[in-house]
FITILUM-754623 format. One record per atom (N, C-alpha, C): x, y, z. Coordinates in steps of 0.05 Angstrom, whole numbers, plus 5000, padded with zeros to 4 digits. Each point is the difference from the previous one (the first is absolute). Layout:
BEGIN
XYZ
...
This chain:
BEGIN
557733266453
499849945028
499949695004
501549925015
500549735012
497349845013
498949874996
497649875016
501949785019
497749945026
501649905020
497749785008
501049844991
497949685009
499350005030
498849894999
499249875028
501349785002
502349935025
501349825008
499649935027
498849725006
498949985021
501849805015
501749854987
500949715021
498749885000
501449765016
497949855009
498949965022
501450155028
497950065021
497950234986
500550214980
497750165002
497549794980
501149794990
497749874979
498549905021
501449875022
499149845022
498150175014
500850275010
498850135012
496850074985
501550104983
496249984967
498549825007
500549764990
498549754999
498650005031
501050065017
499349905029
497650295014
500050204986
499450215004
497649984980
499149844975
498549894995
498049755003
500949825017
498649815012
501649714979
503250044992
500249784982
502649885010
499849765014
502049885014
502750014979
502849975007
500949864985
499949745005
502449864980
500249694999
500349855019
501850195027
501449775022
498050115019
497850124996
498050105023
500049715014
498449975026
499449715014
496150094992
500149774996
496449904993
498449925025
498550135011
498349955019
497149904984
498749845001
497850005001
497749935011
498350094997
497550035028
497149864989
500849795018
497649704991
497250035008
498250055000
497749995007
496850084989
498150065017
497350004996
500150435002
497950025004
498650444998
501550115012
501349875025
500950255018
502950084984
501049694984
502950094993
499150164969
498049964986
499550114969
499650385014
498649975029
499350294990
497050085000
497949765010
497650134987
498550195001
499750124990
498650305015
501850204992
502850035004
502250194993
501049954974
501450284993
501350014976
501849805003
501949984973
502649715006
502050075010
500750355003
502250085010
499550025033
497449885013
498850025022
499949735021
500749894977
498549665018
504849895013
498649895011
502449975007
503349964994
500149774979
501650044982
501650264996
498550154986
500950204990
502050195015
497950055026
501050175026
503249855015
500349804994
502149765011
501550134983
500749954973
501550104982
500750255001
499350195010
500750324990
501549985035
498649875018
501350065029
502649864998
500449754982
503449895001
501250134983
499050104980
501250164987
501350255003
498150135026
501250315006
502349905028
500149744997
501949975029
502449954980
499950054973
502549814981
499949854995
498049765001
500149814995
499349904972
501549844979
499449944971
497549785007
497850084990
498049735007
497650024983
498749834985
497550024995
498649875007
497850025009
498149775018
497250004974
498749794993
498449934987
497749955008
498250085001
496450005004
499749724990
499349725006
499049835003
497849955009
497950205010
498950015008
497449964983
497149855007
498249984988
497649975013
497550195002
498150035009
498749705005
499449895023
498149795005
501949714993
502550094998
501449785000
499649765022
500349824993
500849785026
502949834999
501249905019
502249864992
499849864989
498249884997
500149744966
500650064983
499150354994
500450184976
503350064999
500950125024
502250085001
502249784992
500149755020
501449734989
499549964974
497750064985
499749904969
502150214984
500450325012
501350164979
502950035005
501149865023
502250015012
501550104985
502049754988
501550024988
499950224971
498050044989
499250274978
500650255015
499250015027
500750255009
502150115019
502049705001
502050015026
502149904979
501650204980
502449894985
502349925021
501049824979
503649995007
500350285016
502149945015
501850295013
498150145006
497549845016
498350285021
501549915020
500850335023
501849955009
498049895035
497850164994
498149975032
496250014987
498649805008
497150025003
499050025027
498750304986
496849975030
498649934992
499149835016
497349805002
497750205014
497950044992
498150045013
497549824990
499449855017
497549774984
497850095001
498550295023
497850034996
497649815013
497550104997
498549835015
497349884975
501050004980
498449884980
499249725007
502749825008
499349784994
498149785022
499750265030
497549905017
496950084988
500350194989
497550134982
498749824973
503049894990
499049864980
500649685002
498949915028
500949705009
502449854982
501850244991
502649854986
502249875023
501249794993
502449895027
502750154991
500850065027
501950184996
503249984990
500550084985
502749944989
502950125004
499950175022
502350185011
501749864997
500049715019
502649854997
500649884984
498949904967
501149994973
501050124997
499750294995
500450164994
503150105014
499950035025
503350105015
502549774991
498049734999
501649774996
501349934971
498150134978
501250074971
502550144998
498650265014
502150194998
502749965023
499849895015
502449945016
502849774986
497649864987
502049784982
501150144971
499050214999
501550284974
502850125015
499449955034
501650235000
499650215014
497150054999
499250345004
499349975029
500150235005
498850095024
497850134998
498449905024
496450124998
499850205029
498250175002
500550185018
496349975002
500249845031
496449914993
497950355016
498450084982
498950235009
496749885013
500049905025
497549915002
498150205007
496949954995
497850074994
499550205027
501149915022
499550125014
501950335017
501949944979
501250194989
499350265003
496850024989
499150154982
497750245026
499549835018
498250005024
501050275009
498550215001
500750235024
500450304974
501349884975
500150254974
497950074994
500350244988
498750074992
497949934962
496949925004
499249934982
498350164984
499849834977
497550214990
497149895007
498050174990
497349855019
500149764993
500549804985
499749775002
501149765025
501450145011
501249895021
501549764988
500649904991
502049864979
502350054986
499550204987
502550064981
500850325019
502950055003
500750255010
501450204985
499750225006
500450254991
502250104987
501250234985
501850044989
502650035034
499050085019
501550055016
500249795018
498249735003
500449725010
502049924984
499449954976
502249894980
502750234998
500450205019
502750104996
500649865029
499050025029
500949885023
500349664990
500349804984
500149694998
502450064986
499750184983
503050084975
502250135021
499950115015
502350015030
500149885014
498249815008
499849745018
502249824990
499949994975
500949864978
502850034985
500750255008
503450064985
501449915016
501149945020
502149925017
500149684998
497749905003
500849764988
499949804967
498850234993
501150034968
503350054990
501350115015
502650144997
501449805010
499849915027
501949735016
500349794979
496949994987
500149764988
501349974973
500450174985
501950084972
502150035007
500850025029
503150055006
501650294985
497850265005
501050224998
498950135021
C-alpha cells in the first residue's frame, strides 16, 4: 500500500503557522510601547491588549504581529531607555501608551523623545492616551482593565492599526 504525505503548500504552511500564533517573515511588526495597561496586568497575556489586536487583524486577514512592550510601572524614561531594544528595524507602526506612572513617580515626561526618535526611524506612532481608557470596563483596582476593556481598546485600535501598515 502506497502511503500519502501530507502536502501542504505554501498557502497551507502559511495558513499552519498563522493558525498557530507564528507570523511569517513579511508579516508587518506592530509594537505596543508602554506601562500595565499595555503588559496586561491583572489578565492573562492572551488578554491584555496586544494580544486581542493581533488575533482581531488577523481574523480580518491581515499578516501582522504586534509585540507586548509593555512593562508594569513603566515610565517614559524607562520606555525611551528600551527603545531602540524593543522597536527593531522594519517596525512597520508603534502604539504609544505612556500611562500615568510618570505623575505618580514625579518622573518628566518623555512622550515627545520618544515620538521624535521614532519619527526620525521612520515609524509611525499611533498615540493611545491615558484617557483612552476612562468609561471601560476595570478590574477592582480601578487602574488596570479587564479582559473585556482590553478587547474594546484592541477594536478601538484595528482600523487604525490597518490604515497605518497600509493593508
Amino acid at each position: 500500500m502506497k502511503s500519502r504525505g501530507l502536502r501542504l503548500g505554501t498557502l497551507g504552511c502559511l495558513a499552519l503557522l498563522a493558525a498557530f500564533g507564528v507570523a511569517s517573515a513579511d508579516a508587518a511588526t506592530v509594537v505596543a510601547l508602554g506601562a500595565s495597561n499595555t503588559y496586561g496586568k491583572g489578565v492573562a497575556r492572551n488578554q491584555a491588549y496586544p494580544a486581542q489586536l493581533e488575533a482581531i487583524l488577523r481574523a480580518k486577514g491581515l499578516n501582522v504581529h504586534v509585540v507586548n512592550a509593555g512593562i508594569n510601572g513603566d515610565t517614559t524614561a524607562g520606555m525611551l531607555g528600551r527603545l531602540d531594544r524593543v522597536v527593531p528595524n522594519g517596525t512597520s507602526v508603534v502604539i504609544l501608551q505612556p500611562g500615568g506612572n510618570d505623575g505618580r513617580k514625579h518622573s518628566a515626561d518623555r512622550t515627545a523623545e520618544i515620538q521624535s526618535r521614532l519619527s526620525a526611524r521612520g515609524i509611525p506612532v499611533i498615540m493611545m492616551a491615558n484617557n483612552m481608557l476612562k468609561g471601560l470596563p476595570h478590574q477592582p483596582d480601578g487602574q488596570h482593565l479587564t479582559p473585556e476593556g482590553y478587547h474594546m481598546v484592541a477594536e478601538h485600535l484595528a482600523s487604525q492599526v490597518a490604515a497605518s501598515i497600509g493593508r
